[in-house]
Backbone as XML, in Angstrom:
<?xml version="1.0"?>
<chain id="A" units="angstrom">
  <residue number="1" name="UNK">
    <atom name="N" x="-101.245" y="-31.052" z="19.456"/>
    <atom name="CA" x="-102.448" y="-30.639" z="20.162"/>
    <atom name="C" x="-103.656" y="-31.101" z="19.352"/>
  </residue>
  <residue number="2" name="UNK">
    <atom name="N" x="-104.610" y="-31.752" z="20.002"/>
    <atom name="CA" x="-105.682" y="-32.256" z="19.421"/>
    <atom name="C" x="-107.122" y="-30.401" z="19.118"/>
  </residue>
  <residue number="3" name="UNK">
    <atom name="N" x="-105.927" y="-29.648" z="18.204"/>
    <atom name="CA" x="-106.573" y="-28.724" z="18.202"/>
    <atom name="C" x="-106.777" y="-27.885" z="17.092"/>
  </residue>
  <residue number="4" name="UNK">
    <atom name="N" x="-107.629" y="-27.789" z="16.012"/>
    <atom name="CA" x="-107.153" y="-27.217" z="14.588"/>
    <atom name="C" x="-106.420" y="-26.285" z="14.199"/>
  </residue>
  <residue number="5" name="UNK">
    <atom name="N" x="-105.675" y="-25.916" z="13.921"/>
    <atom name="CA" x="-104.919" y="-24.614" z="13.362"/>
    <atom name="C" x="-105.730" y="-23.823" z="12.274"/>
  </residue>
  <residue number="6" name="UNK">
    <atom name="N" x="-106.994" y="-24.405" z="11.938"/>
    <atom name="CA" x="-107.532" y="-24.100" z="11.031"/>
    <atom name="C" x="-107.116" y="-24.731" z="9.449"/>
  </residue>
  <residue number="7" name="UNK">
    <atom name="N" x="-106.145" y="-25.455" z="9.076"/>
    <atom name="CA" x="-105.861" y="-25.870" z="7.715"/>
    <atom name="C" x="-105.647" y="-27.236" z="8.477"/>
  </residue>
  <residue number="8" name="UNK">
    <atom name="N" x="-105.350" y="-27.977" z="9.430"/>
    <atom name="CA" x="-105.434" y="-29.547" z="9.682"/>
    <atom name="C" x="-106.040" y="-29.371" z="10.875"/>
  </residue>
  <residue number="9" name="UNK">
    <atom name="N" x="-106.391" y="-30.852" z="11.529"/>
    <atom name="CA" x="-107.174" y="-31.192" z="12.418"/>
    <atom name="C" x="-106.376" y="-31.270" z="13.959"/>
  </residue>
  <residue number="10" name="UNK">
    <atom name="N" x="-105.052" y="-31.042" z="13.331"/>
    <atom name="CA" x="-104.641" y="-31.068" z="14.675"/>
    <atom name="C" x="-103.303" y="-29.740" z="14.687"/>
  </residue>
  <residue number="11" name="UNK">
    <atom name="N" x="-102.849" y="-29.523" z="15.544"/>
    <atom name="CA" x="-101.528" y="-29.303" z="15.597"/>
    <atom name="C" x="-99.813" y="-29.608" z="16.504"/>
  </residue>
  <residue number="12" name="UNK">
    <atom name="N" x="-99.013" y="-29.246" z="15.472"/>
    <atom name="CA" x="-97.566" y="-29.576" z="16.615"/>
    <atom name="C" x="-96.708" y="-28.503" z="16.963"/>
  </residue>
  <residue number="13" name="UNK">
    <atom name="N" x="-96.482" y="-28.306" z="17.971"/>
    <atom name="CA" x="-95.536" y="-27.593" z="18.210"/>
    <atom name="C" x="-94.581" y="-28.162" z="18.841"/>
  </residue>
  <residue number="14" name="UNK">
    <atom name="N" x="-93.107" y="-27.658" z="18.909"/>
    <atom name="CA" x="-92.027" y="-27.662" z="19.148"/>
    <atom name="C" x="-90.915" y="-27.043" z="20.523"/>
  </residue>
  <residue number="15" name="UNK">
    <atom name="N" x="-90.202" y="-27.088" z="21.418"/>
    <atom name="CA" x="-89.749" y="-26.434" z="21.777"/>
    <atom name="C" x="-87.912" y="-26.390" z="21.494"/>
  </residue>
  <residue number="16" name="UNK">
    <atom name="N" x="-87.685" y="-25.135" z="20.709"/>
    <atom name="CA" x="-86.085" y="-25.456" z="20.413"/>
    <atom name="C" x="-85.201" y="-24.746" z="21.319"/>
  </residue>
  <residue number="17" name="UNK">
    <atom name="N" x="-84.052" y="-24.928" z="21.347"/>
    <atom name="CA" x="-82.920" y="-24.466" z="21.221"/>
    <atom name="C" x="-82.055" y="-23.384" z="20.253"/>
  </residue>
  <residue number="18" name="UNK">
    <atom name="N" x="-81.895" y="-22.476" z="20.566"/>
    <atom name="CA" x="-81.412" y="-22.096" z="19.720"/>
    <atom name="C" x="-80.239" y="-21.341" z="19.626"/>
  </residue>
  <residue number="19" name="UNK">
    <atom name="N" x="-79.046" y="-21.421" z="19.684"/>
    <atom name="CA" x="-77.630" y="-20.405" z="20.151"/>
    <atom name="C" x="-77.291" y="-19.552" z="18.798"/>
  </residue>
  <residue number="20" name="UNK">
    <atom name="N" x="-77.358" y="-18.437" z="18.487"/>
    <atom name="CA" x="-77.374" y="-17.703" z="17.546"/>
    <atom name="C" x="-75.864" y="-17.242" z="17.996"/>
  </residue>
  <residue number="21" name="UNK">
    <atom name="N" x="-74.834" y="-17.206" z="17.114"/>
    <atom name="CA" x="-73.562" y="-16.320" z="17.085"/>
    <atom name="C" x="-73.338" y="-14.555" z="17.420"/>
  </residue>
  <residue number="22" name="UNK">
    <atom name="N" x="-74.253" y="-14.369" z="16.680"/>
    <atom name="CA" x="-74.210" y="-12.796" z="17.057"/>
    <atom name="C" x="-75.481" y="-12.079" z="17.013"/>
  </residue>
  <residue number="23" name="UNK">
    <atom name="N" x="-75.382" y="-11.081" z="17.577"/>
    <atom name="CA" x="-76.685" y="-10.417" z="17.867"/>
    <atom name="C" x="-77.815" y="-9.476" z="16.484"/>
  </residue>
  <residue number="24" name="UNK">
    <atom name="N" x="-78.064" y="-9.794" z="15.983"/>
    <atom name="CA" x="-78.743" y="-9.014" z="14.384"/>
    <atom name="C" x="-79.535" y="-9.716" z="14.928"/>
  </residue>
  <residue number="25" name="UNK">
    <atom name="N" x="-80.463" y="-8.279" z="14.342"/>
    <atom name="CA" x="-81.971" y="-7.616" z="14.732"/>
    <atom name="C" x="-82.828" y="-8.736" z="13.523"/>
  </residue>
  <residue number="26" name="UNK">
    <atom name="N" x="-83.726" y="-9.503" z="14.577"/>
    <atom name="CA" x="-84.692" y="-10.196" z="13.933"/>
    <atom name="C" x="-83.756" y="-11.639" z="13.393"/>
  </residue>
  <residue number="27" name="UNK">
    <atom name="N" x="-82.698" y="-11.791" z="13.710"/>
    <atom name="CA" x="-82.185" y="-12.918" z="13.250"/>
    <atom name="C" x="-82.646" y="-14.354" z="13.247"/>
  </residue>
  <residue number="28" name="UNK">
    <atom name="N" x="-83.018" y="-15.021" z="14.586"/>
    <atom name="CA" x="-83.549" y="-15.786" z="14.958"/>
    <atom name="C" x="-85.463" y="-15.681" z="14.076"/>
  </residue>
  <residue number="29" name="UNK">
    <atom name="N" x="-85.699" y="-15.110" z="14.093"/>
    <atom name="CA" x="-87.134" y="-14.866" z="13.289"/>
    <atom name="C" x="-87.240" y="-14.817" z="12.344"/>
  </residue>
  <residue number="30" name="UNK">
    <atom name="N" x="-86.160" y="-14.272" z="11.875"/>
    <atom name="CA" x="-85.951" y="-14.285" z="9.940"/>
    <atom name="C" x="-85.904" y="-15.813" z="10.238"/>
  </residue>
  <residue number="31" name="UNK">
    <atom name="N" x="-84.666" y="-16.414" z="10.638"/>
    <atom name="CA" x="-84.291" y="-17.685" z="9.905"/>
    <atom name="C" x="-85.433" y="-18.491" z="10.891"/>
  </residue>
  <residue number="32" name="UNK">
    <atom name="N" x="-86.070" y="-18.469" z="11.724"/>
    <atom name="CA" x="-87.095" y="-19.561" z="11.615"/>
    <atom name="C" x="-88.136" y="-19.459" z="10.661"/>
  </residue>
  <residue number="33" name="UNK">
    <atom name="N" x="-88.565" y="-18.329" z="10.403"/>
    <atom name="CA" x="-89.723" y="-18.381" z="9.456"/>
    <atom name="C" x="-89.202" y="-18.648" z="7.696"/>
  </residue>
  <residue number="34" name="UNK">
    <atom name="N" x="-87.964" y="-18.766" z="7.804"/>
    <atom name="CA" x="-87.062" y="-19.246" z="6.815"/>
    <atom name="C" x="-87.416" y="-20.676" z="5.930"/>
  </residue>
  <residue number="35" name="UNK">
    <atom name="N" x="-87.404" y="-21.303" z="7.004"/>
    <atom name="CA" x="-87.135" y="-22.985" z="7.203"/>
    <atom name="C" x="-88.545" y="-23.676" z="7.261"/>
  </residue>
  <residue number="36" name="UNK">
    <atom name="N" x="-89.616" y="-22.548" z="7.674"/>
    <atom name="CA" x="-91.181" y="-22.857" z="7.685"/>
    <atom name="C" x="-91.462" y="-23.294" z="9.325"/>
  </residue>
  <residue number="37" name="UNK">
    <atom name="N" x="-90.794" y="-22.644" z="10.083"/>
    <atom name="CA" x="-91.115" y="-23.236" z="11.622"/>
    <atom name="C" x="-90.878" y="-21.680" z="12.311"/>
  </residue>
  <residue number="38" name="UNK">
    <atom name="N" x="-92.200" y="-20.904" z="11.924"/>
    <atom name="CA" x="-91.895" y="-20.033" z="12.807"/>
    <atom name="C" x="-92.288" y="-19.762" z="14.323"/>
  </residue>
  <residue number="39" name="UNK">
    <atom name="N" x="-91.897" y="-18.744" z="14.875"/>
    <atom name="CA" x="-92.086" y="-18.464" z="16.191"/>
    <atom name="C" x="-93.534" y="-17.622" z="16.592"/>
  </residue>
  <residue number="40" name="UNK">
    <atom name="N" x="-94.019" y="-18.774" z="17.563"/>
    <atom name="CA" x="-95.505" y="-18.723" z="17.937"/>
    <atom name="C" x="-95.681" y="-17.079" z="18.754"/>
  </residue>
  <residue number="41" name="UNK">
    <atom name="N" x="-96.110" y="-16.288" z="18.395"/>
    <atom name="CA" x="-96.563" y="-15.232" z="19.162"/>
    <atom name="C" x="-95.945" y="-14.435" z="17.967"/>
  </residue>
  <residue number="42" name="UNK">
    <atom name="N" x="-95.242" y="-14.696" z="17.041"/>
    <atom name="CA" x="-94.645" y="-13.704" z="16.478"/>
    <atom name="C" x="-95.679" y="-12.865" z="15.305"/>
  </residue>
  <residue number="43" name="UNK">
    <atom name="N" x="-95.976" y="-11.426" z="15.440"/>
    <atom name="CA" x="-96.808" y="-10.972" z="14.660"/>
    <atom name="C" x="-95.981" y="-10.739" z="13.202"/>
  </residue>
  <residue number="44" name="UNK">
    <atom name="N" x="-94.485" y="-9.722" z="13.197"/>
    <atom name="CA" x="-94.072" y="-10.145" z="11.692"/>
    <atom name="C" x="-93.490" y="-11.163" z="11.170"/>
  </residue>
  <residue number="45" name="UNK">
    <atom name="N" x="-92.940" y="-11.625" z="11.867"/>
    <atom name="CA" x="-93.139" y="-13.380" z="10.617"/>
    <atom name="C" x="-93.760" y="-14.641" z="11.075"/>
  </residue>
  <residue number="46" name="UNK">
    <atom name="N" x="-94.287" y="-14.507" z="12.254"/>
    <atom name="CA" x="-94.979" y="-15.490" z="12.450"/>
    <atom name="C" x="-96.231" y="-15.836" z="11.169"/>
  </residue>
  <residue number="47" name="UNK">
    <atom name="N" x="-97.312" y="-16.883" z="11.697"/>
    <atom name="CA" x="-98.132" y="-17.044" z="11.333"/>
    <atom name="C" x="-99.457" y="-16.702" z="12.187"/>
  </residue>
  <residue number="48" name="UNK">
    <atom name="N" x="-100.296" y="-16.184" z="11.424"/>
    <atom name="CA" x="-101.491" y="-15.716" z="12.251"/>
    <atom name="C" x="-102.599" y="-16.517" z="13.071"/>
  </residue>
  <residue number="49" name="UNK">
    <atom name="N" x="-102.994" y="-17.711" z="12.127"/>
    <atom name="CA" x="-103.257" y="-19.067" z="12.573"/>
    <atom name="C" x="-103.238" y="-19.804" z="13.649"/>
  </residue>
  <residue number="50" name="UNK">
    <atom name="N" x="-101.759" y="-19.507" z="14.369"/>
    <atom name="CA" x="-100.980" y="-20.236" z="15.454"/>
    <atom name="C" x="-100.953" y="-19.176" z="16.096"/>
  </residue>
  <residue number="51" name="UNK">
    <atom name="N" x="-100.912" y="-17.924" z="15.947"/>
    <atom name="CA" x="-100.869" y="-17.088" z="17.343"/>
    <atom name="C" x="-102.098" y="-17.042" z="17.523"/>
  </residue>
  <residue number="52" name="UNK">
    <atom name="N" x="-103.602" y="-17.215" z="16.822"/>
    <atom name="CA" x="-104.868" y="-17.324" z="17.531"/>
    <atom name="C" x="-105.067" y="-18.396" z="17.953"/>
  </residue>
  <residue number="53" name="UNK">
    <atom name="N" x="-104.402" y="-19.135" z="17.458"/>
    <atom name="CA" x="-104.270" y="-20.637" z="18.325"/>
    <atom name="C" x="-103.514" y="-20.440" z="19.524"/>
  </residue>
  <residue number="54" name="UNK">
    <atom name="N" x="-102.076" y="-20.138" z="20.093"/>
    <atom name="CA" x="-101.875" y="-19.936" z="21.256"/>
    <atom name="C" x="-102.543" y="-18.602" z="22.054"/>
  </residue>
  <residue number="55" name="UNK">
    <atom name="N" x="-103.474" y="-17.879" z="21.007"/>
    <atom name="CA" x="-103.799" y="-16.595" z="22.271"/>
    <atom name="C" x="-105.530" y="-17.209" z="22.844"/>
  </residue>
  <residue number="56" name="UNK">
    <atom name="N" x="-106.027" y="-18.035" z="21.742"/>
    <atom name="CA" x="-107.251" y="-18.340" z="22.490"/>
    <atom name="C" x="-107.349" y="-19.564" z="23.265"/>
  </residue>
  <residue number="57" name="UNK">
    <atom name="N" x="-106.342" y="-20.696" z="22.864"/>
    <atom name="CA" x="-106.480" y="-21.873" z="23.606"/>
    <atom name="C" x="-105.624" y="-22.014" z="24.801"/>
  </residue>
  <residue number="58" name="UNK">
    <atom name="N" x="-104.598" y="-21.080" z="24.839"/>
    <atom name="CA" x="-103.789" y="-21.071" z="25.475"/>
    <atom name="C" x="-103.030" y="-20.043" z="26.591"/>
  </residue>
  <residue number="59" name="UNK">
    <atom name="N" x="-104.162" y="-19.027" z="26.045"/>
    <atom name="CA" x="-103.888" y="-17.510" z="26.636"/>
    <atom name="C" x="-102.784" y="-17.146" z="26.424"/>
  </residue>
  <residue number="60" name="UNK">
    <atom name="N" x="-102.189" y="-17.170" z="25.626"/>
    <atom name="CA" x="-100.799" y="-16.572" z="25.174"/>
    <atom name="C" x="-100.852" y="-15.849" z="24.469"/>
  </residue>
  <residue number="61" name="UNK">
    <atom name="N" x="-100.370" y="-14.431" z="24.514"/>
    <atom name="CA" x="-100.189" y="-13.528" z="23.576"/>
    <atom name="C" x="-98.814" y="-12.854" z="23.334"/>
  </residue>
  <residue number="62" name="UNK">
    <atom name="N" x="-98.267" y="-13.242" z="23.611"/>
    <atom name="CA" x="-97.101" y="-12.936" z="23.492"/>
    <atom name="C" x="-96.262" y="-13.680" z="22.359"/>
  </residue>
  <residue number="63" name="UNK">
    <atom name="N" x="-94.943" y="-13.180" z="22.595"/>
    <atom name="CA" x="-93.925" y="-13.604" z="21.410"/>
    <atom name="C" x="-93.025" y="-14.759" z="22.050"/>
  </residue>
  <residue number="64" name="UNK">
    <atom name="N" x="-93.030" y="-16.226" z="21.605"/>
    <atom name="CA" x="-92.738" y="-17.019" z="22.572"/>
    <atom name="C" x="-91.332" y="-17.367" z="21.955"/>
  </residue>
  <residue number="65" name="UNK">
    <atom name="N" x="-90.617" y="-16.542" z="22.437"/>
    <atom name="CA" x="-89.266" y="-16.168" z="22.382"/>
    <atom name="C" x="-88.185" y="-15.731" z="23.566"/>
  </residue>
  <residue number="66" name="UNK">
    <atom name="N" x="-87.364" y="-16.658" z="24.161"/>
    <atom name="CA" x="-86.976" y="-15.980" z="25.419"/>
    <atom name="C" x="-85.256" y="-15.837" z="25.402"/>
  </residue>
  <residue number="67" name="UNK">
    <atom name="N" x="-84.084" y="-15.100" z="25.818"/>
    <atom name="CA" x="-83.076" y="-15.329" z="26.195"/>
    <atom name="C" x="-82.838" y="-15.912" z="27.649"/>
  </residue>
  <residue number="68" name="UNK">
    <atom name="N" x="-82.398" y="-16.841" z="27.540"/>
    <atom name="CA" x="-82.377" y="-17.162" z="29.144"/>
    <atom name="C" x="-80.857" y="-16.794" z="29.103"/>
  </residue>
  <residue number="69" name="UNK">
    <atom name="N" x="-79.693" y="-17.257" z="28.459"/>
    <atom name="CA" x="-78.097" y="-16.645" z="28.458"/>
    <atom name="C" x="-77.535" y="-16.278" z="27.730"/>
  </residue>
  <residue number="70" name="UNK">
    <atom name="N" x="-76.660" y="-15.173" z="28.124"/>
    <atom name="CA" x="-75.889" y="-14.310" z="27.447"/>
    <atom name="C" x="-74.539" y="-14.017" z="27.709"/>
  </residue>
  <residue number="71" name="UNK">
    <atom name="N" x="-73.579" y="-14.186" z="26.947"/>
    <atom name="CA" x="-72.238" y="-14.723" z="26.851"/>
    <atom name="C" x="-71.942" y="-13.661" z="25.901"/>
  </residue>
  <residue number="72" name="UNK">
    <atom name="N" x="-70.586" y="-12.690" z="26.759"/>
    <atom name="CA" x="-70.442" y="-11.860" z="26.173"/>
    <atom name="C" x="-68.821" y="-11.026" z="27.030"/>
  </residue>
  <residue number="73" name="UNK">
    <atom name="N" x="-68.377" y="-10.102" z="26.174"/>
    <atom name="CA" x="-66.692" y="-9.666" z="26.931"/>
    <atom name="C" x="-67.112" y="-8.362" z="27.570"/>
  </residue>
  <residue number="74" name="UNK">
    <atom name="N" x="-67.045" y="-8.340" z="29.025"/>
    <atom name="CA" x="-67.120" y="-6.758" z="29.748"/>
    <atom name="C" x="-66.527" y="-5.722" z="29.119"/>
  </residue>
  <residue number="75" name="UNK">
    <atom name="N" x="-67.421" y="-4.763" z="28.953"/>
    <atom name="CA" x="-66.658" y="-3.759" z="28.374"/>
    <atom name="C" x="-65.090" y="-2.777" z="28.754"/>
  </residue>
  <residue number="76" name="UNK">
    <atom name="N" x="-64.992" y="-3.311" z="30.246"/>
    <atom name="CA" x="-64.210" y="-2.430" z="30.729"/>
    <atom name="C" x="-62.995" y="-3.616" z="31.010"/>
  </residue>
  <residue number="77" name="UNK">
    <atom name="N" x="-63.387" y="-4.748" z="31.954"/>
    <atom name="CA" x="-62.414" y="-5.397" z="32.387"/>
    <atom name="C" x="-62.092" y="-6.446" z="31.311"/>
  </residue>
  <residue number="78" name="UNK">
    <atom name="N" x="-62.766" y="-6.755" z="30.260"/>
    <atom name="CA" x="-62.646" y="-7.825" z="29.024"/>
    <atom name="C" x="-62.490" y="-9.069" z="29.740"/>
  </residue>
  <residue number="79" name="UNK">
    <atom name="N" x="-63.189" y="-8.987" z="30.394"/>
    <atom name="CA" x="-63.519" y="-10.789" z="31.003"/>
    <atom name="C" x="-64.899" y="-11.417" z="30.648"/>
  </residue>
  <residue number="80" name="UNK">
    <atom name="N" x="-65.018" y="-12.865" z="30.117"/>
    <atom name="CA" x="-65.684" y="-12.969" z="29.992"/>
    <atom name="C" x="-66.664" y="-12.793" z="30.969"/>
  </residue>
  <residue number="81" name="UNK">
    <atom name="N" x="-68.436" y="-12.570" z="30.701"/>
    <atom name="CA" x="-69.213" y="-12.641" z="31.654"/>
    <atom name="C" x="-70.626" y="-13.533" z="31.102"/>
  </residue>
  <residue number="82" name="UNK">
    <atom name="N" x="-71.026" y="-13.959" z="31.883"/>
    <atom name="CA" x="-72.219" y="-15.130" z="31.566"/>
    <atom name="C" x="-73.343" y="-14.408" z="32.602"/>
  </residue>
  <residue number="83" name="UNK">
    <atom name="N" x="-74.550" y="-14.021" z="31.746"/>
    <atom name="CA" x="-75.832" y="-13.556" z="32.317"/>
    <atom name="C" x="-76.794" y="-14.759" z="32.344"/>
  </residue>
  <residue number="84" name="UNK">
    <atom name="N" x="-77.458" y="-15.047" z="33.508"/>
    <atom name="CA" x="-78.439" y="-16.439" z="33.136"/>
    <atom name="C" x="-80.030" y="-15.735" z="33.600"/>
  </residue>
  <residue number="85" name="UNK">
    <atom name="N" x="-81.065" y="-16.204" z="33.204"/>
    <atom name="CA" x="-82.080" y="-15.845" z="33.449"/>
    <atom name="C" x="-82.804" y="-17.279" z="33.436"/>
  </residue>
  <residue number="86" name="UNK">
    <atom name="N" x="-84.094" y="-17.383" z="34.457"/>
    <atom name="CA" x="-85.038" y="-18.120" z="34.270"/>
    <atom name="C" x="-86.033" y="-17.747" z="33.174"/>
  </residue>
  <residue number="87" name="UNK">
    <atom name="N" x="-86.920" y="-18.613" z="32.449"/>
    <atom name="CA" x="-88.099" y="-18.203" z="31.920"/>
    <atom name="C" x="-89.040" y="-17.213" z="32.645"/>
  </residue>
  <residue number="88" name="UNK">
    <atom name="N" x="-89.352" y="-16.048" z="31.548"/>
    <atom name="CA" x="-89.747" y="-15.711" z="32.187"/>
    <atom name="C" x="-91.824" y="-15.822" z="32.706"/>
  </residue>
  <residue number="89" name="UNK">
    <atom name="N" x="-92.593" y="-15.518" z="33.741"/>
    <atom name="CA" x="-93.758" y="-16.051" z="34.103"/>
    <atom name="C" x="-94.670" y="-16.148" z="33.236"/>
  </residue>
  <residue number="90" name="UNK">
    <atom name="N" x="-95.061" y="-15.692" z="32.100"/>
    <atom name="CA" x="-96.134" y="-15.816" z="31.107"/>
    <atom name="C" x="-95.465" y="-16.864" z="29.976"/>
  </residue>
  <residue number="91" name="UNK">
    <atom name="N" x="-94.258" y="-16.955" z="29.930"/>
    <atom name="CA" x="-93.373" y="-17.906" z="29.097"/>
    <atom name="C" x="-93.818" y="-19.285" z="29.644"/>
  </residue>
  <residue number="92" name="UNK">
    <atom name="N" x="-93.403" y="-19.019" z="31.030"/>
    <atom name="CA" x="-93.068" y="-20.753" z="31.610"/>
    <atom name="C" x="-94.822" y="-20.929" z="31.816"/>
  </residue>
  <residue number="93" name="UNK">
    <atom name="N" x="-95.621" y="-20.048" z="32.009"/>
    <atom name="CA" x="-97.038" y="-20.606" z="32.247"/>
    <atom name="C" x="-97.631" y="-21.527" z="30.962"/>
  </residue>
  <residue number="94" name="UNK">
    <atom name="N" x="-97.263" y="-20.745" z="29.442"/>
    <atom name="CA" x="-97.376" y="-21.097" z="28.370"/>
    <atom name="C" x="-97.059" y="-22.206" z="28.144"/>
  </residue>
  <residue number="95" name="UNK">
    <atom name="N" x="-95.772" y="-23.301" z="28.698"/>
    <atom name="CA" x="-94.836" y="-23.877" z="28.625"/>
    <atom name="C" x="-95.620" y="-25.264" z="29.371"/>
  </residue>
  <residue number="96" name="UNK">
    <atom name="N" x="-95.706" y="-24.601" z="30.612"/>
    <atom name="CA" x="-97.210" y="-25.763" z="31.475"/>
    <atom name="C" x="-97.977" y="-26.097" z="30.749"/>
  </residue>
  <residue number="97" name="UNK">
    <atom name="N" x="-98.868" y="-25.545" z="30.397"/>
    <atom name="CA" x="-100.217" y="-25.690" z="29.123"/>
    <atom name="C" x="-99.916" y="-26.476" z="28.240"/>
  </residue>
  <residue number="98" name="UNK">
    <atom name="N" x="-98.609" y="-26.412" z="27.655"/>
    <atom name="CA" x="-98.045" y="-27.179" z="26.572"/>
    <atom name="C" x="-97.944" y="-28.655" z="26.963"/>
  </residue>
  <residue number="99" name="UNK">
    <atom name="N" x="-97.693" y="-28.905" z="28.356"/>
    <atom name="CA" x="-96.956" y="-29.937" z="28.910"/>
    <atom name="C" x="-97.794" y="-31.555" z="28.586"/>
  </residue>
  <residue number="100" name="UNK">
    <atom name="N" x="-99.417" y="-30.947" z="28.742"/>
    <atom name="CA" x="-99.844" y="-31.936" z="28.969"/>
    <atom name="C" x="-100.607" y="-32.805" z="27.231"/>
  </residue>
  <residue number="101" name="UNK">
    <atom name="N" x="-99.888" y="-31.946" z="26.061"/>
    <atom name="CA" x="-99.702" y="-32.566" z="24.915"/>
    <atom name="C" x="-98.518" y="-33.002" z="24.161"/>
  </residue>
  <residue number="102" name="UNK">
    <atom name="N" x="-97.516" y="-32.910" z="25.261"/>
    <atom name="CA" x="-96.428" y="-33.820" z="25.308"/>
    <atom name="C" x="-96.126" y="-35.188" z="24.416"/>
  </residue>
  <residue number="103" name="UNK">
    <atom name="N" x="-95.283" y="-35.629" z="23.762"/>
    <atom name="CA" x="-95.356" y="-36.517" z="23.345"/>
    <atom name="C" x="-94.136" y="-37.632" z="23.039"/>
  </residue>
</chain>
């Protein structure tokens, strides 16, 4: 984004993937902010920088973090079951905005 983060003149963001094995609290957030790529909206480990960067340029305030599927054994019948979700509307609006610094 031709937009400062405040420490460079521009910034990048990313959109990942991410399939985590098991479910622990904050997992995905620990280990991105791990690696130095944390998650935009995130107030405890994010960076503050980038969430005033996506809440003022971008109207995003949120935690831009979504499950879209979930793969998991019924509790009763032990079959597997697969939950799917779309993004959800303040996600995928965020996601538009993004689109057109594409690269």
């Amino acid at each position: 984004m031709p937009i400062s983060d405040g420490r460079f003149p521009t910034s990048r963001y990313s959109l990942v993937e991410l399939k985590p094995r098991t479910g622990r609290k904050h997992q995905l957030r620990r280990h991105m902010k791990h690696i130095s790529h944390p998650i935009s909206g995130d107030v405890k480990y994010g960076k503050g920088n980038h969430n005033r960067l996506f809440r003022d340029e971008l109207n995003c305030d949120r935690l831009m973090l979504a499950a879209t599927d979930l793969n998991l054994v019924h509790p009763i019948s032990n079959e597997p079951l697969t939950l799917h979700c779309s993004f959800e509307n303040s996600f995928q609006a965020t996601l538009d905005k993004l689109e057109q610094y594409k690269v």
